[in-house]
N, C-alpha and C positions, 0 to 999 in steps of 0.2 A: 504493500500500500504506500502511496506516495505522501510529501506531504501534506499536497493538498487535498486529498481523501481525508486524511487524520483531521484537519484543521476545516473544516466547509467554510465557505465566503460567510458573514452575519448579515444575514440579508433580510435583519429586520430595519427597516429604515430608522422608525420610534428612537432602537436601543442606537443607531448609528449617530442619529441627530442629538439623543441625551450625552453621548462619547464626547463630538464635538463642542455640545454646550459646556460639558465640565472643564473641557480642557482651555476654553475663551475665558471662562469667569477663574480658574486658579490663576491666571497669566500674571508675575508680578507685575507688570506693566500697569494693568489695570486696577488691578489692587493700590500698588501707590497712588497712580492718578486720582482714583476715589480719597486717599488719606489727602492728598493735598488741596482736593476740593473741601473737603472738611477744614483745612487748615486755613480756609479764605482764597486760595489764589485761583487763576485761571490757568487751565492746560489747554495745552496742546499738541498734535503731533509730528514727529519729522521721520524720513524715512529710516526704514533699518539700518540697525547700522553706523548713521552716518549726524551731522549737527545741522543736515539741508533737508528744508520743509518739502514734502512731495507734492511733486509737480502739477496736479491738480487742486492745491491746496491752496490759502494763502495763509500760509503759515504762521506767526504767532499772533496774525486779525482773526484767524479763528481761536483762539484761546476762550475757553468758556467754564464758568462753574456748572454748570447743568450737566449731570451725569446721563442724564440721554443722549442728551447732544454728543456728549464725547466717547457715551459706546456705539453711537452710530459711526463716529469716526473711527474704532478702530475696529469696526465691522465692514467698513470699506473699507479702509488700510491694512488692518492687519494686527492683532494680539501680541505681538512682539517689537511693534513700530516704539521709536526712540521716543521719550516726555520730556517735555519741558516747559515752564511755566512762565508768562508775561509778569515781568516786575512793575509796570504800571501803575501809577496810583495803590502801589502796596504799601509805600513808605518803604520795600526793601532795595539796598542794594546789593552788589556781590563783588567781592575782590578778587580778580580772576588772574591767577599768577602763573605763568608760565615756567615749565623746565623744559622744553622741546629744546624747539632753536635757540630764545635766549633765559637763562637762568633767572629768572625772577625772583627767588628766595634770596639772589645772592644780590642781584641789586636793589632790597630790602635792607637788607644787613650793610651794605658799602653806605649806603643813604643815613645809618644810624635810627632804623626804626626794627622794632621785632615784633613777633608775634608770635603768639602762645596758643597754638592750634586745639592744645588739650582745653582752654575755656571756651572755646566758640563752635560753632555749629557748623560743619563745614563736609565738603566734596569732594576727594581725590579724585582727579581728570586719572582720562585713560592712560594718558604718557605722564603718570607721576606730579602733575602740576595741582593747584588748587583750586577751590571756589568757595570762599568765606563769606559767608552771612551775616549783613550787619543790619540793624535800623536805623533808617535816616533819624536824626535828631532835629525835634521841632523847630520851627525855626529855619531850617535848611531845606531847599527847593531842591528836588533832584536833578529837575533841570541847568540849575546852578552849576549841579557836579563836573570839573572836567572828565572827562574817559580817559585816554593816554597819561598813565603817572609817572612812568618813569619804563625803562627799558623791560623786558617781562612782567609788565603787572599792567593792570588794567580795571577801570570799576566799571559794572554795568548796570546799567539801570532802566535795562529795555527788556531784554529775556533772558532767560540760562537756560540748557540742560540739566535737566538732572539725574542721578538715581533712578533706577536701576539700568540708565541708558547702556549702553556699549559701544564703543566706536573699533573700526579695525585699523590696529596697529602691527606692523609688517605680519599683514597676513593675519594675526588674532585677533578674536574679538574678547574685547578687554571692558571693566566695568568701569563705572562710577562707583566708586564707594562711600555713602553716607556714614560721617561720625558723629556725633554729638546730640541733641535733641530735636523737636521737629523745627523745621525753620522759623515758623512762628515763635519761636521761644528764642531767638539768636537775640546777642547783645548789641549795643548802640555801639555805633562807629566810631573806634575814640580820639581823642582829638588830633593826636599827628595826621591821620587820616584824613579828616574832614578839613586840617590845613593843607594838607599835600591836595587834594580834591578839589579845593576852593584858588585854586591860583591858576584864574582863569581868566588869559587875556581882556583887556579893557572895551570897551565901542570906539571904533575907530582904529585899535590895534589890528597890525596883523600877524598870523602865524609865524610870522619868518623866525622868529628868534628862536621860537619855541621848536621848529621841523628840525629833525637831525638830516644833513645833507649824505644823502644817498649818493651813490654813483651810477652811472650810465649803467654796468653791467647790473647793481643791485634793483634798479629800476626794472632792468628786462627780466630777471629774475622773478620780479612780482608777475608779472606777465605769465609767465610760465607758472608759478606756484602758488599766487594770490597772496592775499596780505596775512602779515600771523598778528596771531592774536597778542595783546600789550602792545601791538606798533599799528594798528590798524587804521586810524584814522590819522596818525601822522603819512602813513606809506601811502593812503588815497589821496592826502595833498601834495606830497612831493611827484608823484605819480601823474598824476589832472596837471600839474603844472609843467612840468618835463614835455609829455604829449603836444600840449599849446606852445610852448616855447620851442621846441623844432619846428611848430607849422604844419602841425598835422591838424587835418580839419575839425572842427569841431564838433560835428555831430560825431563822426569816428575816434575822435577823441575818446568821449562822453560813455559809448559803445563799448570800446575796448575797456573804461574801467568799470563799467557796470559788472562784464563779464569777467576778469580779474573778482573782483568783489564776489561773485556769484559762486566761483571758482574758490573760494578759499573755505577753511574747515568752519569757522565761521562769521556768516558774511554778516555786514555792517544792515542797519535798514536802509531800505533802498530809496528813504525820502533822506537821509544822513548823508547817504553818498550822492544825492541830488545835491544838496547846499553844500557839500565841500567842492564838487566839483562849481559851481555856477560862483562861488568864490574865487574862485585859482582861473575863474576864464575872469572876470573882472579885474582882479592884478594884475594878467596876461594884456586885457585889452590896454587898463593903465599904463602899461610899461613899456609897449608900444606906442600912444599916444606922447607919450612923455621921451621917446627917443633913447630908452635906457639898454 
C-alpha cells in the first residue's frame, strides 16, 4: 500500500476550512496587531519580508484601529505580512539607530550621550541596530523634531516597524525583537534628546551647513542602493541637489529620487521627499539666477 492509500486526501471541506481558520487566527502577526490596537495605535501592513508597503496598498494611510479592517487586510495580504504602526498624533516617537552601514551606538557615545537600553522599551532591528520608544514631552511638537541627529541614528515620528516583523538579511529571515514593556508604557524622551532633536534650522536658513558633502561616486551609490536609514533625509538633499546642478532635467531629476527613495529599506514619505526635493530645485534655481 502506498502512501497515499495509508493517508486518503481530507476531503471534508468544513474540517479543511476550520484547519485554515486556526492557523490565520494563531498567526503572531495578528495576534500582536490586535495587542497594539489595544494599546491605542494604528496598524498597518507591509509586504513579507521586507519594510515596503505592498503594492496595492497605500501603506501607512491605511493604518487603522479597527480590527476588521485590519483582518481584512491580512486576509488579502497574507497572515505573515510585516506590522507596523503610524506614530501620528501618538505623542510617540522612536530612536532608530543604526549598526548596518554606519554604527550608530558609536556615534552616541563619541557625541557624549548614552543610553541604558535595560530602562526603556525598545526593538532590536534585524541587523543588530535599535528602535527606542520615547514620549514626546508636552510642550514639544513632533513636528518640531529634527529627523537626521547625527551619523546612524535617526528619530521618527511618522511610522516604524515593529515586532514580530522579519526582514531578510543575507538570505535569513531575521526578527524584531521586543524588550521591555508594551510601548505605551515607554518613558519620556530625556533631555539630551529632545536638545539634540530641537536644533532645527531657523526660517530663512538653509540646509547647507547642516548636509554632510557626499561625493560624486557616494551620490551614484544612492542611486544604486537608496538612502540608509540615520542619513536619509540629508542623502535626498545632497542627492535632489547634485541631479539639478549637473543639469539634469527636472522632472527626471524629481523621478530618479522618488525611485532611489522607493528603492531603499526604508523609504522617507513621499510628500517628505516632495518638499526636500522642491527645496534643492529652489536653491538650484537661486544659484543660477544669482550666477554662482
Amino acid at each position: 500500500m502506498n502512501e497515499t492509500q495509508k493517508n486518503p486526501l481530507n476531503t471534508n471541506l468544513q474540517a479543511n476550512v476550520q484547519e485554515v481558520s486556526n492557523n490565520f487566527i494563531k498567526s503572531d502577526y495578528i495576534i500582536k496587531s490586535h495587542e497594539l490596537i489595544q494599546q491605542g495605535y494604528k496598524v498597518y501592513l507591509l509586504a513579507q519580508g521586507t519594510n515596503v508597503p505592498y503594492e496595492a496598498s497605500r501603506g501607512h494611510l491605511d493604518a487603522t484601529k479597527d480590527v476588521k479592517a485590519l483582518t481584512d487586510m491580512f486576509l488579502k495580504y497574507g497572515a505573515n505580512s510585516n506590522i507596523a504602526i503610524s506614530l501620528v498624533d501618538t505623542g510617540v516617537a522612536v530612536l532608530d539607530i543604526d549598526k548596518h552601514s554606519t554604527n550608530g551606538f558609536q556615534s552616541l557615545i563619541q557625541s557624549g550621550h548614552t543610553l541604558n537600553l535595560d530602562n526603556e522599551v525598545w526593538e532590536m532591528t534585524p541587523r543588530s541596530g535599535a528602535h527606542v520608544f520615547f514620549k514626546i514631552p508636552d510642550g514639544v511638537s513632533a513636528d518640531d523634531l529634527k529627523h537626521d541627529l547625527m551619523a546612524g541614528v535617526e528619530l521618527l515620528t511618522d511610522k516604524v516597524t515593529v515586532a514580530p516583523s522579519v526582514k531578510l538579511v543575507d538570505g535569513t529571515e531575521v526578527e524584531y525583537k521586543h524588550f521591555g514593556g508594551d510601548i505605551s508604557q515607554c518613558s519620556v524622551m530625556p533631555d539630551w534628546l529632545i536638545e539634540l532633536a530641537s536644533n532645527v534650522a531657523k526660517s530663512g536658513n538653509t540646509q547647507t551647513g547642516r548636509v554632510p558633502r557626499y561625493s560624486a561616486q557616494q551620490r551614484w551609490e544612492m542611486v544604486l542602493n537608496g538612502f540608509i536609514q540615520g542619513q536619509r533625509n540629508n542623502m535626498c538633499v545632497s542627492l535632489s541637489g547634485y541631479l539639478l546642478r549637473i543639469h539634469v532635467d527636472p522632472n527626471i531629476a524629481y523621478a530618479i529620487v522618488k525611485k532611489v527613495n522607493e528603492n531603499s529599506d526604508v523609504p522617507l514619505a513621499e510628500k517628505e521627499v516632495e518638499t526636500i526635493y522642491r527645496s534643492a530645485y529652489q536653491r538650484e534655481k537661486q544659484r543660477r539666477l544669482g550666477g554662482r
